[in-house]
Each structure stands twice: as structure tokens, then as C-alpha cells.
N, C-alpha and C positions, 0 to 999 in steps of 0.2 A: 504494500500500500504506500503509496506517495506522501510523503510527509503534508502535515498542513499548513496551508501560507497563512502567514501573521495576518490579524484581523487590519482594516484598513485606519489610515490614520487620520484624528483629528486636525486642524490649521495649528493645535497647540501642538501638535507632533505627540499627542494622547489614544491611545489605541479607543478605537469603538467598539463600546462592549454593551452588548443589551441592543436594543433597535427602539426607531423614533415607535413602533408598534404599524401593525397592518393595516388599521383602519388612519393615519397619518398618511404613512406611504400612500397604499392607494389610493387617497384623495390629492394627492400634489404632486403623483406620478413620477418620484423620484426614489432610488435607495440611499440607507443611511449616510454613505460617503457621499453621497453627490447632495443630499441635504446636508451634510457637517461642512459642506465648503461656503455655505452663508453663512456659519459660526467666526464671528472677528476672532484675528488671533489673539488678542488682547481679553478677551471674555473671559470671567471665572468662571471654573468650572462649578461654583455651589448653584444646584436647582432652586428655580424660583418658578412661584406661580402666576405672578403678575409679573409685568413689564410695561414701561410706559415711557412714550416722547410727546415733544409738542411742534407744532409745526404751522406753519403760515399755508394757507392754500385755496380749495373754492368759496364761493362766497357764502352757502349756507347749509346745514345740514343734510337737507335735503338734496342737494346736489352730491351729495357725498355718497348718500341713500340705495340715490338711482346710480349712480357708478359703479355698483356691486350688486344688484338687484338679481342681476343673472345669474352670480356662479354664486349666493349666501343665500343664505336665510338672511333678510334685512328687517327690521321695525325698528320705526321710530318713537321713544318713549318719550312722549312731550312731558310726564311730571315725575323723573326722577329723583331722589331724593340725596343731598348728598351734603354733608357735616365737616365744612370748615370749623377750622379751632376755634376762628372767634364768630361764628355764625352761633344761629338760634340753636335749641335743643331739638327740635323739630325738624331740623334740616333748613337745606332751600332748593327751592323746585328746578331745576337744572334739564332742556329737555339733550335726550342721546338719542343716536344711532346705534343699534345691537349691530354686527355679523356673527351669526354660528354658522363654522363650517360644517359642511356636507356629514364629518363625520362625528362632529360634533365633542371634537375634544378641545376648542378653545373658541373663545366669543372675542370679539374685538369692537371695544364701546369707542365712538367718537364724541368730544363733546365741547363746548364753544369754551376756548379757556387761552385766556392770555397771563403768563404766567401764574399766580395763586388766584386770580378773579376768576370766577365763570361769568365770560362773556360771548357771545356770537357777534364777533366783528372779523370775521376773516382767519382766526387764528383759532387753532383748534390741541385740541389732548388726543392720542391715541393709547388705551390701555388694554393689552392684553390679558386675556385672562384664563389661564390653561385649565384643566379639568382632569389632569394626572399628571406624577410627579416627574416625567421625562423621562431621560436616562443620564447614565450615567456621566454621558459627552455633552449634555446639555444640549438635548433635542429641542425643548421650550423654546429656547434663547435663540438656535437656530430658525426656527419657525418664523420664531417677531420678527428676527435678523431677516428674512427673505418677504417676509409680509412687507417691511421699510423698505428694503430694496427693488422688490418690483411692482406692490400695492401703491404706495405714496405718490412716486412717480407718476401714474397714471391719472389720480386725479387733480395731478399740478400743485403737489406741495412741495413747496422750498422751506429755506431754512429751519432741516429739521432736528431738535435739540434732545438730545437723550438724557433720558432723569431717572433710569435705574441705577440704582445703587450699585 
């Protein structure tokens, strides 16, 4: 029997061990290594289940909306509820954009925010939000990493500023 070749390598030169899982892959039509090459070399390897940037782009949620409508699950939640530090107890009404993917292991909320304000003026938050704890090589981060890199793009966002930790 022919020896077995080493499993394929992360951008941090990190063997991949475990898989982004089947329901991932099949939906993004790619294998682990060619999903671990969206992984920045720079990335920690600790799993996270959120991830979030901010970015300058179209002019209103709803244009956001219909730019995914085709391949997501999209709704728009006109009265989300979401608790700044120095905001009410009650929250404040904040409205989002959901994506759930096809496979539904992460949702991706858009929503009007220019750095700590929630406002709809052109500048928006993107937070990702996974639904298992990845792998090992940091499949999550990969994910977001390729959702930034070929999502945003599309619908004309610039200046986009990453605020994971």
C-alpha cells in the first residue's frame, strides 16, 4: 500500500485537519484546501462564532436585500432589537437584513451603522454568525474571509474595516 500524503496545508503552513463539513462544501462548491486559501495568513487560529466588519456601500438596505435574493434566504427585519451600552434597557429598534445560507450553517445580518451609531446613511455593519464551531483550521473565518472577498464586492462596498478581534 502506498504511503499516505500529508493532509493539505493551511496559508499559516497549519495542516487541515477535520473538514469545513458537507453541507459547507456543497453549498460553495469548493474542498477544504481551496476554501482554506480565503483564510489571511495572519488569522488566529482560535474559532469564533461571530465575525464582523463595517463598510461604506449601497444606499439602502434594501438594495442590499435584492443583491442576494437569488442565491439566500433574504428578510428584512424592520424592528430588530439591539442594546448599546449607553442605550435604553429595552433596546432600540434597529431595522437588518438576515442571509441564511442554502445550508444553513451561518446567517449574515446587514445593518445601517457608522461606526458605534446605528444609522442608515450609506454605511453599513456586516456580522456573521456561524451555527457550528468550525474546524480546526478555522473554516468560520474562512467563510467570512470569502463572503468579504467576493460578496462585498458585488454590491459596491469600499472601505471595508474589520473589527474582529
Amino acid at each position: 500500500m502506498p504511503p499516505r500524503s500529508p493532509p493539505p496545508l493551511s496559508p499559516q503552513g497549519l495542516p487541515l485537519r477535520g473538514s469545513a463539513g458537507p453541507r459547507v462544501l456543497n453549498d460553495i462548491g469548493l474542498t477544504d484546501a481551496e476554501l482554506a486559501a480565503f483564510l489571511p495568513p495572519e488569522a488566529p487560529t482560535l474559532l469564533r462564532s461571530v465575525l464582523w466588519c463595517q463598510f461604506s456601500g449601497p444606499a439602502r438596505l434594501e438594495d442590499i436585500a435584492a443583491a442576494f435574493a437569488d442565491r439566500y434566504t433574504t428578510r428584512l427585519v424592520p424592528d430588530a432589537r439591539r442594546f448599546p451600552p449607553d442605550g435604553p434597557e429595552e433596546g432600540v429598534p434597529v431595522r437588518e437584513v438576515e442571509l441564511m445560507t442554502r445550508g444553513r450553517y451561518a446567517r449574515y445580518t446587514f445593518l445601517g451603522m457608522r461606526g458605534d451609531h446605528y444609522i442608515e446613511d450609506g454605511h453599513f455593519q456586516l456580522e456573521a454568525t456561524f451555527f457550528g464551531a468550525g474546524t480546526g483550521w478555522g473554516s468560520n473565518r474562512a467563510l467570512y474571509s470569502r463572503f468579504k472577498a467576493l460578496e462585498l464586492p458585488r454590491i459596491g462596498a469600499v472601505d471595508i474595516v474589520e473589527l474582529t478581534a
